[in-house]
C-alpha positions as CSV (number, residue, x, y, z in Angstrom):
1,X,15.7,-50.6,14.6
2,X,17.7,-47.9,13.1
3,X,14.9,-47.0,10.7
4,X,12.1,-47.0,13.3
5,X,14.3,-44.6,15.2
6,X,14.5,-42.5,12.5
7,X,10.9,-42.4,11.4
8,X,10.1,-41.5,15.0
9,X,12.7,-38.5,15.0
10,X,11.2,-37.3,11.9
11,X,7.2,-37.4,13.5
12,X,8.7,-35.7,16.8
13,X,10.1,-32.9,14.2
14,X,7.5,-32.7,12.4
15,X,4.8,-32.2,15.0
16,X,6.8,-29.9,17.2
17,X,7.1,-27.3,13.9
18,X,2.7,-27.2,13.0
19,X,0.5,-24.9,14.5
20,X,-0.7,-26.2,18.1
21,X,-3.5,-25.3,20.0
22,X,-1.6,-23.7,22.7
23,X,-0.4,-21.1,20.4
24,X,-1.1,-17.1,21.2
25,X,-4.9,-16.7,20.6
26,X,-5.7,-14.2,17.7
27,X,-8.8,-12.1,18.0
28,X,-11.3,-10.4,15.7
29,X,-13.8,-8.4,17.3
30,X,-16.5,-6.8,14.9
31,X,-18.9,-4.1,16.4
32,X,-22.5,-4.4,15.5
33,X,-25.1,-1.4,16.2
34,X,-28.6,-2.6,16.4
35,X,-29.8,0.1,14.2
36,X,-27.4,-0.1,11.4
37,X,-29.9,-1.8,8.6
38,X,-27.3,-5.0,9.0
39,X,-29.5,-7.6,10.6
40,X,-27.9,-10.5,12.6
41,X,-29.4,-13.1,10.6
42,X,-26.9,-11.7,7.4
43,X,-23.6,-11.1,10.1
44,X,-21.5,-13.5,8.5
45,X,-19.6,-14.7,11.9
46,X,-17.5,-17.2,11.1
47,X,-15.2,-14.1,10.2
48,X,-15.1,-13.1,13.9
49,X,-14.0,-14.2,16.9
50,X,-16.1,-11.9,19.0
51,X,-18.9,-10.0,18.1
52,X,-20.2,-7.0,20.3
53,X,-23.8,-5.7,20.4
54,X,-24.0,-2.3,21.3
55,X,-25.2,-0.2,22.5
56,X,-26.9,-0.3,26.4
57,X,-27.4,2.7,28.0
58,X,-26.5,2.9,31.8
59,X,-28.8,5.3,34.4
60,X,-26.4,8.0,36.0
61,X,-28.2,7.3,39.7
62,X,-29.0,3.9,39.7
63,X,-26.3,2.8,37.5
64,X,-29.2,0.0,35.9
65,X,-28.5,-0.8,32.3
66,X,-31.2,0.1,29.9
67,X,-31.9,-2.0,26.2
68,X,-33.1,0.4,23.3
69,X,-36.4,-0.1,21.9
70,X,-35.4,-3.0,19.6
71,X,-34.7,-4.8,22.7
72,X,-36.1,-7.7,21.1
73,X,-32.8,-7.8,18.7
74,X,-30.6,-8.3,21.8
75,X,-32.3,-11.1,23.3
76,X,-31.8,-12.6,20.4
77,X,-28.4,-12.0,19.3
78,X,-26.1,-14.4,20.8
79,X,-28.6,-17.6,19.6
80,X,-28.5,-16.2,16.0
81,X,-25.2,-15.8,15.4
82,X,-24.0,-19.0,16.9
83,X,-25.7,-20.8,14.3
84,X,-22.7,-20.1,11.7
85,X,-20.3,-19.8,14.0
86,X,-20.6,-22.1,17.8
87,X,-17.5,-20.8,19.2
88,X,-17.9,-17.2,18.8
89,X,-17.9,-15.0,21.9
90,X,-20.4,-12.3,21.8
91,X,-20.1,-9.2,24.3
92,X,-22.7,-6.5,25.2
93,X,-21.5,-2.8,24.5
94,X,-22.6,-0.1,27.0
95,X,-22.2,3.9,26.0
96,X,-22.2,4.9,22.4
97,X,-21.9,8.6,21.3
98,X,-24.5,9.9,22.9
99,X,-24.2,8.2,26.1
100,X,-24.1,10.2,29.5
101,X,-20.2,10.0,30.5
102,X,-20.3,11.4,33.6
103,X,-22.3,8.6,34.9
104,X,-19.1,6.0,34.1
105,X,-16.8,8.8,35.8
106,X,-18.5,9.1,38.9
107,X,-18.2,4.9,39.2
108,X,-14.9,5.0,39.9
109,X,-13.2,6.7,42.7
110,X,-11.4,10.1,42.4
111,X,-8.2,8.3,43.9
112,X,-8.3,5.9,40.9
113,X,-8.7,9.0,37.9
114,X,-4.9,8.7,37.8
115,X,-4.1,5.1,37.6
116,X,-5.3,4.0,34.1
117,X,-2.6,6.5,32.2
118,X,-0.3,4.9,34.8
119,X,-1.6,1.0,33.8
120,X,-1.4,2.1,30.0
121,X,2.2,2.6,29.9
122,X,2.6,-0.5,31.1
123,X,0.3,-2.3,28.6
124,X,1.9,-5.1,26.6
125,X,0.9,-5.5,23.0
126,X,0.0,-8.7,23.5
127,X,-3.2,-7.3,25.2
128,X,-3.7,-4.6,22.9
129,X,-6.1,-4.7,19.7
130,X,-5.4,-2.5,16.8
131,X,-8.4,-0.7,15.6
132,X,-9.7,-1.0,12.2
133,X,-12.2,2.0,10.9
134,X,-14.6,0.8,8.1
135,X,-15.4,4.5,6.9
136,X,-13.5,7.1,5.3
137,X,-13.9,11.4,5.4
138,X,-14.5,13.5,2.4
139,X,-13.0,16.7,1.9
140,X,-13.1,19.4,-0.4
141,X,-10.0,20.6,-2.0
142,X,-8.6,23.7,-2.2
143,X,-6.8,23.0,-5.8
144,X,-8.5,19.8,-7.7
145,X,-4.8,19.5,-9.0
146,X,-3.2,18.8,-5.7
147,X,-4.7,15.8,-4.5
148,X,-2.2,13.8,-3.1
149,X,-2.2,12.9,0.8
150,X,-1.9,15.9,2.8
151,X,-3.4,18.6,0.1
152,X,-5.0,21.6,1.6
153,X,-9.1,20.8,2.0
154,X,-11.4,23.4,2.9
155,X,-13.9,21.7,4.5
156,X,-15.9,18.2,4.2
157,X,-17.8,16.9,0.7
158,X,-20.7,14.9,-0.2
159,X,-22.9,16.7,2.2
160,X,-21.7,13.4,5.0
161,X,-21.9,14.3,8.9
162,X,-18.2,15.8,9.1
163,X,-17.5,14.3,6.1
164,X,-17.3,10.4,7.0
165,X,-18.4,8.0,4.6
166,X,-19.0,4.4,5.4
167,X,-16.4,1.9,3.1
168,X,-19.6,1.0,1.4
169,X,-20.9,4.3,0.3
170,X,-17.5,5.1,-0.8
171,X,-17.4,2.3,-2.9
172,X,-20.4,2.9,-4.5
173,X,-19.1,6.5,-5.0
174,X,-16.5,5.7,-6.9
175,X,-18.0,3.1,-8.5
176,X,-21.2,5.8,-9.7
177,X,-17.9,8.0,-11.2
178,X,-15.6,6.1,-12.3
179,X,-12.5,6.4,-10.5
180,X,-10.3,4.3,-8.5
181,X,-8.6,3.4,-5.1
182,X,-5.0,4.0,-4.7
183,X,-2.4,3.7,-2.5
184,X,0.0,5.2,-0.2
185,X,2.0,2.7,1.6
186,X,4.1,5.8,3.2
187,X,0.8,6.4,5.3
188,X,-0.8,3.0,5.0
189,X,-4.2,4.7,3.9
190,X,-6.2,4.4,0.3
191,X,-7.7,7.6,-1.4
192,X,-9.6,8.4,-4.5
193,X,-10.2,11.7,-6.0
194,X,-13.0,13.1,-7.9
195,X,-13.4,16.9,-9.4
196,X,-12.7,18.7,-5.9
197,X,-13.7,16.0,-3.9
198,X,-10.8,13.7,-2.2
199,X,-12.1,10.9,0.4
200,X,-9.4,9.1,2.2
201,X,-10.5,5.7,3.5
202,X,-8.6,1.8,4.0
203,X,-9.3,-0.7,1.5
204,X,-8.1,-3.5,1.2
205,X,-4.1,-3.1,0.9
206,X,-4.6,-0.7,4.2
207,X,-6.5,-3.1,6.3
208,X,-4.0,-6.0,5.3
209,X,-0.9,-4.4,5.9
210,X,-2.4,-3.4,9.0
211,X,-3.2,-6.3,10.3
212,X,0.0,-8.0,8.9
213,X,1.7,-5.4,11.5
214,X,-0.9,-5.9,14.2
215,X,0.6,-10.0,13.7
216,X,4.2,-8.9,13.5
217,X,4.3,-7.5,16.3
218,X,2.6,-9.9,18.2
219,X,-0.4,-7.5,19.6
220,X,-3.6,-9.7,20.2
221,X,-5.9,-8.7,17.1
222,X,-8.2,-6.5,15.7
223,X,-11.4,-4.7,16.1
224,X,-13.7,-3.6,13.3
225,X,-16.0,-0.4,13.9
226,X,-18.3,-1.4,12.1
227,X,-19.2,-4.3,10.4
228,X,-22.1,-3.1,8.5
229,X,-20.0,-0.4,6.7
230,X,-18.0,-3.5,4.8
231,X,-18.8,-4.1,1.6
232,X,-19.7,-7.6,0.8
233,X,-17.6,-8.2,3.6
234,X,-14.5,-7.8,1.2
235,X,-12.6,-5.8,4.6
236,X,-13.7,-8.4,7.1
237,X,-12.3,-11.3,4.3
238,X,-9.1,-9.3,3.9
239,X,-8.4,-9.3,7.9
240,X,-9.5,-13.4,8.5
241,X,-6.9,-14.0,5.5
242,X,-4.3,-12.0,6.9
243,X,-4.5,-14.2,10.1
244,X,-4.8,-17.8,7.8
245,X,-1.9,-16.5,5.7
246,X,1.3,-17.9,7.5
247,X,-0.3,-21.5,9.0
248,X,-1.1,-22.5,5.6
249,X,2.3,-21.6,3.4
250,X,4.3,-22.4,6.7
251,X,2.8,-25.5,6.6
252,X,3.4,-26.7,3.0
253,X,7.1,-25.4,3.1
254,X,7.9,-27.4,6.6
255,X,6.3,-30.5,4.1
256,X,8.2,-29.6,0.9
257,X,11.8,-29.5,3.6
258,X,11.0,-32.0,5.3
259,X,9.4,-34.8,2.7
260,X,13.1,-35.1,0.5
261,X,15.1,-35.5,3.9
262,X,12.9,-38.1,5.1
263,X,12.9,-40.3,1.7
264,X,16.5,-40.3,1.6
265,X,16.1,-41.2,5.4
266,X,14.0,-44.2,4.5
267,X,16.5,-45.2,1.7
268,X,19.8,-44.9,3.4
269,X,18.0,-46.6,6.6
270,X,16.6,-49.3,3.8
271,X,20.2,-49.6,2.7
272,X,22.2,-50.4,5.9
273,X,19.5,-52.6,6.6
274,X,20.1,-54.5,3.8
275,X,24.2,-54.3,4.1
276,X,23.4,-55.4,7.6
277,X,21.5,-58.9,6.7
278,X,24.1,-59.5,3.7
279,X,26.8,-59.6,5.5
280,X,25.2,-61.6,7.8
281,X,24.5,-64.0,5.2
282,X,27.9,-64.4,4.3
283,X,28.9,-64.7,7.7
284,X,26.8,-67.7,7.9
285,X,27.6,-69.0,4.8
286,X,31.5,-68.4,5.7
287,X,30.8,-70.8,9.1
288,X,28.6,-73.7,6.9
289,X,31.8,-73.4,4.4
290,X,34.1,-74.3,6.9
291,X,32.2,-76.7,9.3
């Protein structure tokens, strides 16, 4: 009875300690633009979580949402990237950088403008995603000598739009001249340097110490813009692993506590029983003895 008891104790413990399906859900949103060159059929979406298609454009009168000309890539969208992943939640993105903000203004009423700094001081982090930007900006430096973070630039490189560089093409870049990423954990960004030009960007130690504080403090994911600036998906990898990490090792450490305490459990609960039935045996012998 005693050992039953104990193997029972031991199940209870050890369920109550794994990972449950009522824990805090974890989120990784990747943004996809339809005219990126990534098409869905190569979105690998078991990374994700949610995936959002952007971008619709809204009419500033009637307020009617408007599909771009590859309207054909929408409709098909959510049915394509289910295929590798069922349970992924896909959202429809509305704006975009060239979008016509006044038209979302005038939606809301004026007596409302000043509410949403009000709601944002109240926001929890638990329903806050941190932001993760798959490009980087090139800059030209001043002095080629002094290029660590915060050198004086004079300008964007590379002849990029404002110098960004998607994490791809920055690869590539360094790859085509032979230097490499490094680090600066003080500002949690990666940076490589080349003659006068310096690019700063995240790679992979920034994204996962990013999203290792994202978890620590318990905010409700991430969101990649975008995903067709990873390369190889090495980024989007980084992130998901960040988020596996602590089940796993948590796991195998509650099984390598737990395992030794419940073997000697079974042998000291073996042990008793067997002191129990001996001494029960002499008892009875003790009684045939004397009758």
């Amino acid at each position: 009875m005693a050992l039953n008891i104990f193997i029972l104790l031991f199940l209870i413990i050890l369920h109550s300690e794994l990972p449950c399906s009522n824990a805090q859900t974890w989120i990784n949103v990747g943004y996809w633009l339809s005219d990126s060159g990534l098409s869905i059929e190569d979105i690998n979406s078991p990374l994700f979580t949610h995936l959002v298609c952007s971008f619709a454009g809204i009419n500033s009168s009637t307020y009617q949402l408007s599909l771009p000309s590859d309207e054909q890539l929408f409709s098909t969208f959510n049915a394509i990237v289910k295929q590798k992943n069922p349970s992924i939640i896909t959202l429809l993105s509305i704006g975009g950088g060239n979008a016509n903000y006044t038209a979302f203004s005038s939606m809301v009423p004026s007596s409302k403008n000043g509410e949403p700094r009000q709601i944002l001081k109240g926001f929890r982090l638990a329903k806050l995603v941190l932001g993760l930007p798959f490009y980087g900006y090139a800059w030209t430096l001043d002095n080629p000598e002094d290029n660590v973070v915060g050198s004086p630039a004079n300008g964007s490189a590379i002849n990029a739009a404002n110098g960004a560089m998607a994490y791809k093409a920055v690869k590539e870049y360094m790859k085509s001249n032979g230097v490499i990423s490094m680090y600066n954990a003080t500002y949690v960004v990666n940076y490589c340097t080349f003659e006068s030009t310096w690019i700063g960007f995240d790679d992979v130690e920034a994204v996962t110490t990013k999203v290792s504080y994202a978890k620590e403090m318990k905010m409700l994911g991430y969101h990649i813009w975008q995903i067709s600036q990873d390369d190889n998906w090495v980024l989007s990898q980084s992130a998901q692993d960040v988020k596996d990490r602590g089940t796993g090792k948590n796991r195998q450490l509650l099984i390598i506590v737990l395992l030794p305490i419940a073997i000697v459990g079974l042998l000291l609960g073996s042990l008793i029983c067997y002191l129990k039935r001996r001494r029960r045996l002499i008892k009875s012998e003790g009684k045939m003895n004397e009758d």
